[in-house]
N, C-alpha and C positions, 0 to 999 in steps of 0.2 A: 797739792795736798790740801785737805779742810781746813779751811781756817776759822774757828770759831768767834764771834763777836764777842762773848764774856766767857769767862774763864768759872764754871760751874766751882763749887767753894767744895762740894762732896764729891768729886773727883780726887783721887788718891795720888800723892807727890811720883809716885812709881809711874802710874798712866799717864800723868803729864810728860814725864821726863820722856817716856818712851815713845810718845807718839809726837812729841815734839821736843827733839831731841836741843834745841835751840836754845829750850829754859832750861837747862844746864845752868846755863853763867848766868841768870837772874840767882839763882837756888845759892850759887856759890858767893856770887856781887852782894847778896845778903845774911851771909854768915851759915846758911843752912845746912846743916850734914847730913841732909837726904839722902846725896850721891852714896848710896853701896849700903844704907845704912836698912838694916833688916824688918825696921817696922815701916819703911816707906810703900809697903804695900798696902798697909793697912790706915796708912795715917792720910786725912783726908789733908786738902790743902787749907782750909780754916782749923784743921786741929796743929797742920805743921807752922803755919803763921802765931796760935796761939803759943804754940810753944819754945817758939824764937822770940816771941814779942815785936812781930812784924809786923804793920798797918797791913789787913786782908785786900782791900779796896785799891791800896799802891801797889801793892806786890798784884795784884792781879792784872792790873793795868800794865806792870814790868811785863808780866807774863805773856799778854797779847801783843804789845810791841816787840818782843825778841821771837815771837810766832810771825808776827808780819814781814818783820825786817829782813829775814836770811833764810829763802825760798831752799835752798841747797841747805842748808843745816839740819833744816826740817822732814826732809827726803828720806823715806823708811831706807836706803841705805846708804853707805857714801859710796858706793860704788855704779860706774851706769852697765847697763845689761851687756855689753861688750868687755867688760871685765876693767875698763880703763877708769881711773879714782877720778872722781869729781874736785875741781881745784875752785 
């Protein structure tokens, strides 16, 4: 999967989370209720950092190490094309 060098600031918590599904547990590690939460479509990642009071610049750095780190977390699915769940 792509792995980006920085983490664009107007990319929205929703398209992060979905296309790297890994920064879940950054989102969660920093108090952030993105997960499920209805304006995370719309809420850029410098607007959902402004509004936790998170450093943009750390959480962004969280953001591309938990993209690096867990190759298989990251995988559009957890399943492989044989039906059998990725461990």
């Amino acid at each position: 999967m792509n792995q980006p060098e920085t983490i664009d600031p107007d990319m929205t918590v929703d398209e992060i989370m979905r296309r790297w599904p890994a920064t879940i547990r950054v989102m969660i590690r920093n108090r952030m209720l993105c997960i499920g939460c209805p304006i995370g479509i719309f809420h850029t990642v410098a607007d959902a950092c402004h509004a936790h009071r998170v450093d943009l610049e750390s959480f962004s750095q969280e953001l591309l190490e938990a993209i690096s780190s867990d190759p298989l977390a990251n995988a559009p699915s957890a399943f492989l094309g044989d039906g059998v769940a990725a461990l």
